[in-house]
C-alpha positions as CSV (number, residue, x, y, z in Angstrom):
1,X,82.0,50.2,-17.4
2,X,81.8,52.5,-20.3
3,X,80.2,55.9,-20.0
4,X,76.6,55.7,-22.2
5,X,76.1,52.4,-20.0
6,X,77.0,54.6,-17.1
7,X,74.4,57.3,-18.1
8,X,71.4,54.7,-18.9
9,X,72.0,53.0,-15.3
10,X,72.4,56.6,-13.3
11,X,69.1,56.7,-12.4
12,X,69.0,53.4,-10.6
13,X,72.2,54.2,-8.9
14,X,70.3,57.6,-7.7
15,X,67.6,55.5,-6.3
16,X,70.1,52.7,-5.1
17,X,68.4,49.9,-6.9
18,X,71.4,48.8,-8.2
19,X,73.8,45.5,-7.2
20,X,77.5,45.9,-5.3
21,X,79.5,45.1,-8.3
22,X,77.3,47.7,-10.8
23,X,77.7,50.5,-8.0
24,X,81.5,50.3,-7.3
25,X,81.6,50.4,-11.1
26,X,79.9,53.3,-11.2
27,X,81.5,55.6,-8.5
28,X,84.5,54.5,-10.2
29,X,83.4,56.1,-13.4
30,X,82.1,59.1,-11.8
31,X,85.3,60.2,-9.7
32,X,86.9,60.5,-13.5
33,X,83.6,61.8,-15.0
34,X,82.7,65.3,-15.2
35,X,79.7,65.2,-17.3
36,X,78.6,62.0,-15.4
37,X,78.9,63.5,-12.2
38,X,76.7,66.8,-13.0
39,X,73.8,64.3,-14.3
40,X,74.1,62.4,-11.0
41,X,73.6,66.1,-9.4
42,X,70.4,66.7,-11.4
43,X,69.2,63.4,-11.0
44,X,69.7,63.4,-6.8
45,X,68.2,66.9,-6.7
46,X,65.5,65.6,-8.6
47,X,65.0,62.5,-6.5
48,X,65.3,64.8,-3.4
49,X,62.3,66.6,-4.2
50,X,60.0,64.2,-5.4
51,X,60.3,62.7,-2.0
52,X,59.6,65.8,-0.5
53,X,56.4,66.8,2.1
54,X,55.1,68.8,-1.1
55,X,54.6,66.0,-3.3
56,X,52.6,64.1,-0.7
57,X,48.6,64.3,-0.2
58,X,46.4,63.0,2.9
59,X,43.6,61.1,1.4
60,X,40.0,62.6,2.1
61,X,37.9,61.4,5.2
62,X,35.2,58.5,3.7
63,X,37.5,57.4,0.8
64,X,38.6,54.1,2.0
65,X,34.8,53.4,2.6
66,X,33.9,54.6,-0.4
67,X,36.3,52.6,-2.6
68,X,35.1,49.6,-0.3
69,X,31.1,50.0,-1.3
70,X,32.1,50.4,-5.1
71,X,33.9,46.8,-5.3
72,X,31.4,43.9,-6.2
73,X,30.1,42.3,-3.4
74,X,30.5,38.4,-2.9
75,X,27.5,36.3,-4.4
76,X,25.3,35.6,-1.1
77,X,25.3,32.2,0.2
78,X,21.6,33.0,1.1
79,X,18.8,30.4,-0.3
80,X,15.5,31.6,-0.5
81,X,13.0,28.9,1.3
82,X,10.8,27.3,-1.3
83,X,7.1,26.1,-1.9
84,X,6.9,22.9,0.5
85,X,5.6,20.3,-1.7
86,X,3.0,18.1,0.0
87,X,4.2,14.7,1.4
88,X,1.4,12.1,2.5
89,X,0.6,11.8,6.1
90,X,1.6,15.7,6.3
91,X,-2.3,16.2,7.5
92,X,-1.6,13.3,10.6
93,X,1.9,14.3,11.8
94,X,4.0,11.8,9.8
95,X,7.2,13.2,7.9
96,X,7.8,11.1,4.9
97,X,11.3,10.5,3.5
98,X,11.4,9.5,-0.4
99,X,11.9,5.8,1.3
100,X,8.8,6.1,3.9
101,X,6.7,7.2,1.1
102,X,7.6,4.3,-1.2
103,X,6.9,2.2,2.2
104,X,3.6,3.6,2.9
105,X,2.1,3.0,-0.4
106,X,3.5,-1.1,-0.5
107,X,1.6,-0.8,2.7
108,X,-1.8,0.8,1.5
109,X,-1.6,-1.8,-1.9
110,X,-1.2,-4.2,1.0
111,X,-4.4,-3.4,2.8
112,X,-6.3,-2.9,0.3
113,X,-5.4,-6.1,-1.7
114,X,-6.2,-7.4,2.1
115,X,-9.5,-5.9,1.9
116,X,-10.2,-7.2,-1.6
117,X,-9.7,-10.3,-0.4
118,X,-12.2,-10.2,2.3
119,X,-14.4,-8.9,0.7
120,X,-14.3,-11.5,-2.7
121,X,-14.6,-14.0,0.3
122,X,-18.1,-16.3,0.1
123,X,-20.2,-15.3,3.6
124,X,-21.1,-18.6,5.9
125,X,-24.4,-19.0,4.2
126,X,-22.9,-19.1,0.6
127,X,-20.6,-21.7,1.5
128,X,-23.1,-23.8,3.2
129,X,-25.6,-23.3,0.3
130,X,-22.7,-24.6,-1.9
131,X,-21.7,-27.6,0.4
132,X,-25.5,-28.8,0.6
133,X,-25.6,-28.9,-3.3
134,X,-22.5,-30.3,-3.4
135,X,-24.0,-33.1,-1.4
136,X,-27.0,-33.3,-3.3
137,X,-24.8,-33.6,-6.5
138,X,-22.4,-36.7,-4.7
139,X,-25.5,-38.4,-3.9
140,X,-27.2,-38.7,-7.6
141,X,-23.2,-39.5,-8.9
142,X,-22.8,-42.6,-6.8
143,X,-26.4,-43.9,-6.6
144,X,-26.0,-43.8,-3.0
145,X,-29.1,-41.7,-2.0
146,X,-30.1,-43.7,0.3
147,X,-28.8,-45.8,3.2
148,X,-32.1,-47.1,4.2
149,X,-35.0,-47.8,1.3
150,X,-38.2,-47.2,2.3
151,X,-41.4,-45.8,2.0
152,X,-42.3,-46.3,5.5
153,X,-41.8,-43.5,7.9
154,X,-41.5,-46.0,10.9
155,X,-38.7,-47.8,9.6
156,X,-36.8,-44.8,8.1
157,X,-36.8,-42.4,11.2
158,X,-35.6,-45.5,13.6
159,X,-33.0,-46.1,11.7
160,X,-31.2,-42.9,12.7
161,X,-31.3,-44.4,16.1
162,X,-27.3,-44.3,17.9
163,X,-26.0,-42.3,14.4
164,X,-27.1,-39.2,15.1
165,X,-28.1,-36.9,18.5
166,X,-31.2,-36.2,17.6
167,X,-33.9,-37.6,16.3
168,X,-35.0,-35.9,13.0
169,X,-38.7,-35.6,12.6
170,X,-39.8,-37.7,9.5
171,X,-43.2,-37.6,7.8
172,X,-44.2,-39.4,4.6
173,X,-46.2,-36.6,1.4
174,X,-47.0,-39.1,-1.0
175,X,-50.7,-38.3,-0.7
176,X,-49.8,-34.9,-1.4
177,X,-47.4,-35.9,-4.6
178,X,-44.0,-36.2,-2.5
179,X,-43.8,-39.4,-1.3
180,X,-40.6,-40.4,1.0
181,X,-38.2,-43.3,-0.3
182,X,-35.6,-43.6,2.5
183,X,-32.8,-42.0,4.3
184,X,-28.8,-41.7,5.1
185,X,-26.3,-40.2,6.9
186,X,-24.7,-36.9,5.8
187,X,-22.3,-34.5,6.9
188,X,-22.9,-30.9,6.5
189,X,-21.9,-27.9,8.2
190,X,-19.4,-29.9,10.2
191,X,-21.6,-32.1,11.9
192,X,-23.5,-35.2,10.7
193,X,-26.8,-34.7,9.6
194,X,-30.1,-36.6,8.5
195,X,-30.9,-36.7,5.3
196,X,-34.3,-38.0,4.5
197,X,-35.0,-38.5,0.3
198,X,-38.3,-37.5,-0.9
199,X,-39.5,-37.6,-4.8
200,X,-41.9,-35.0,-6.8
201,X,-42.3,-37.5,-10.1
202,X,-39.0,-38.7,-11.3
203,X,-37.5,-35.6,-9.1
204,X,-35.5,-37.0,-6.0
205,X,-35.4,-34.1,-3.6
206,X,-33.1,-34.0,-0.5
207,X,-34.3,-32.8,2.9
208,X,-31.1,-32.3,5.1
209,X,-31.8,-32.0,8.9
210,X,-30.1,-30.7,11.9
211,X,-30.8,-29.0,15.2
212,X,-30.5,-25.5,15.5
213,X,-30.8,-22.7,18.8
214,X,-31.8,-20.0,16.3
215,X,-35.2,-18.5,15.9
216,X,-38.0,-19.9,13.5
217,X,-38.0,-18.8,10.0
218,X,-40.2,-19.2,6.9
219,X,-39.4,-20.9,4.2
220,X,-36.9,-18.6,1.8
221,X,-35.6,-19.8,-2.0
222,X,-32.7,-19.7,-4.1
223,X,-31.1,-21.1,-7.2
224,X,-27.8,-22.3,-7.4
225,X,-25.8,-24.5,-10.7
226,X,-29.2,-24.9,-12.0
227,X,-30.6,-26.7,-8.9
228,X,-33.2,-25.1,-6.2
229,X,-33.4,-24.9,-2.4
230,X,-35.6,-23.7,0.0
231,X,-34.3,-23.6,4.1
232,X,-36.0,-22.5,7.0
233,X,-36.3,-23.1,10.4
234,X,-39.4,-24.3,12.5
235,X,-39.4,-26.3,16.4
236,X,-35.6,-25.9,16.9
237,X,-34.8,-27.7,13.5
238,X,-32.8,-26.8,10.2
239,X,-34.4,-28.1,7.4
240,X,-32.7,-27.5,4.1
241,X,-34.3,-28.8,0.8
242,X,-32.3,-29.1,-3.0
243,X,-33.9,-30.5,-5.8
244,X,-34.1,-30.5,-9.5
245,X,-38.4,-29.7,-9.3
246,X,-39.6,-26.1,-10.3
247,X,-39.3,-23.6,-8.0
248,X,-42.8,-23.5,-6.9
249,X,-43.0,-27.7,-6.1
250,X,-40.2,-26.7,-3.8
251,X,-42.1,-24.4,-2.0
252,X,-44.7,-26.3,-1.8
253,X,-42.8,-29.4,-0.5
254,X,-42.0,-26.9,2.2
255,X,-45.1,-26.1,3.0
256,X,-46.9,-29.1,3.2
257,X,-43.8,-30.2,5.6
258,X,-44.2,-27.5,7.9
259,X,-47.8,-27.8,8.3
260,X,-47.1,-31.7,9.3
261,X,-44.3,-30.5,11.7
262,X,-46.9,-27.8,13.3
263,X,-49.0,-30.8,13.4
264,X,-47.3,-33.2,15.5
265,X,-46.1,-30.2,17.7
């Protein structure tokens, strides 16, 4: 090794930071190199008191915390809570998922398309009113208003005799304008009934009869595809009346009926 590369590696060899092969070349050097050899006595004094006690401080009380509170903290983990938004059913006690809510308002459209329903639904009395002018209609259609023709009240009412359970009261108004012309057999309501044919004019009027447990009640109107009716209840019979006449000959029919009923008791 030649002596300037000698002197630029002393200082390693001083603090032994050098491999085998570069030391032995070096103490080599040195035990034939004056000038080399008073470097490497500077150089080890040196080194000697660098590591000495007086090069060498005790760090102050409260600097390792110190140096600890000045680094950044780690970003907190913590979430703040936030506003609960409202779920439905929150008020009852029910916890709704996304899914449950989708659930409970199929089921609300449900009921309330059920409800709807039920309420667009005709009541018992609407769909008998439409059934007896149904019949009326069928009657007039097929020129089968009658299944007995007569004008007598004594042939017409025995007729009914083994075709019905009761015997429907039958009374002839042509001295009053509404004489009778016959009878047949109906079914309304679910049951057969008596159907007696009366006529105001050119007006054929049907008077359906069956019995009933309810209470008596007057006479009462209504209008429905054009044609009238009147129904009440008198002695344990329904009597239900639909006709083409005005309003008020209806009414009148009624009338004069009931007063023959009260009549015969």
């Amino acid at each position: 090794m030649e002596h300037d590369e000698v002197l630029e590696l002393l200082p390693a060899y001083v603090d032994q930071e050098l491999g085998v092969s570069e030391t032995i070349q070096i103490e080599r050097h040195l035990n034939n190199c004056f000038e080399c050899q008073q470097d490497f006595a500077q150089q080890s004094q040196l080194s000697a008191e660098l590591k000495s006690a007086a090069f060498h401080f005790e760090a102050p009380a409260g600097l390792a915390q110190r140096i600890s509170e000045a680094l950044p903290k780690e970003r907190s983990t913590f979430v703040a809570p936030t506003a609960k938004r409202w779920q439905p059913g929150e008020r009852f006690g029910w916890h709704l998922d996304r899914f449950n809510v989708g659930a409970f308002l199929a089921t609300l459209a449900a009921a309330l398309w059920s409800v709807s329903m039920f309420l667009s639904l005709p009541s018992a009395q609407d769909q008998l009113t439409e059934e007896i002018v149904a019949s009326h209609v069928r009657s007039l259609q097929v020129d089968h208003l009658s299944d007995v023709i007569s004008t007598d009240r004594h042939t017409v009412k025995p007729w009914f005799n083994g075709k019905l359970n009761f015997s429907p009261p039958v009374f002839d108004l042509a001295p009053q304008g509404y004489p009778l012309t016959g009878g047949r057999l109906d079914y309304i309501n679910g049951r057969p009934v008596a159907a007696l044919i009366y006529h105001h004019q050119l007006h054929p009027i049907n008077l359906y009869i069956w019995p009933t447990s309810g209470h008596d009640a007057v006479p009462r109107t209504e209008t429905r595809q054009g044609y009238h009716l009147a129904h009440w209840t008198i002695s344990g019979m329904t009597y239900w009346a639909v006709s083409d006449v005005a309003v008020v000959n209806l009414t009148t029919f009624g009338t004069l009926l009931t007063s023959q009923i009260k009549q015969a008791g």
